[in-house]
N, C-alpha and C positions, 0 to 999 in steps of 0.2 A: 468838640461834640462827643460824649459819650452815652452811651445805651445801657441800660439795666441788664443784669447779669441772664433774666430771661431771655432775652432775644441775643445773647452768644450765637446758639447754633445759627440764627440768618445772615449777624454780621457777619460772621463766618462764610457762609456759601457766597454770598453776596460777593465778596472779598475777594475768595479761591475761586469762584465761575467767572469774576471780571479779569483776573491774573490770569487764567488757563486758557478762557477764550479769547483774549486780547491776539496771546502770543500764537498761538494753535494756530488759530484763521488767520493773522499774520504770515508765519512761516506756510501754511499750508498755498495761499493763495498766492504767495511769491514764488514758491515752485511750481504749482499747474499755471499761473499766467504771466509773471514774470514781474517786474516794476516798472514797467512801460502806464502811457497815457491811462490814467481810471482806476489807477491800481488802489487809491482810498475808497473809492466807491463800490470795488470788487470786494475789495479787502471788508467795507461797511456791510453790505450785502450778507455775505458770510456770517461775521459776527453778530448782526440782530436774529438772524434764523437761530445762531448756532447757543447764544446766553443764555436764553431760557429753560433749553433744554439740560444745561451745563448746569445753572442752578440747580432745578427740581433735580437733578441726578444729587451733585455735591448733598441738597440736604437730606433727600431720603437715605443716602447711599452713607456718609461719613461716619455717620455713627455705628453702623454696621463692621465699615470697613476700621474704623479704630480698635471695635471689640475684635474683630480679627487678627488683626496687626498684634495685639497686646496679645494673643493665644500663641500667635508664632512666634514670637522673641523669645528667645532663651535666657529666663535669669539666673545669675549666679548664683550658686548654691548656697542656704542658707540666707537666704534674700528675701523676703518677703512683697508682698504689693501692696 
């Protein structure tokens, strides 16, 4: 399956909010409760609260924080963009 070069930025966040909240609330929810009994359903709990908000952040946010990233790298001199 592939998508038109327009909707990049979604697949994108789509992508990066299922990667970060997957493991995030994973790791998060194994140290405050442990992997005893429920621990998918804690762990599930977490994760549906926590993607949505992890999208709308990824796509408002990435593009912003790219043109930042690109200000603070240092190019070699004589290097152009």
């Amino acid at each position: 399956m592939f998508f038109p070069p327009r909707l990049a930025p979604f697949v994108f966040a789509v992508l990066m909010s299922l990667y970060m909240v997957s493991l995030m609330t994973c790791v998060i929810t194994w140290v405050n409760t442990g992997l005893g009994e429920g621990f998918i359903a804690r762990w599930w709990r977490a994760f549906y609260i926590a993607w949505p908000v992890a999208f709308a952040l990824i796509l408002v946010g990435a593009p912003r924080l790219q043109r930042l990233a690109a200000k603070l790298v240092r190019r070699p001199v004589g290097q152009r963009r």
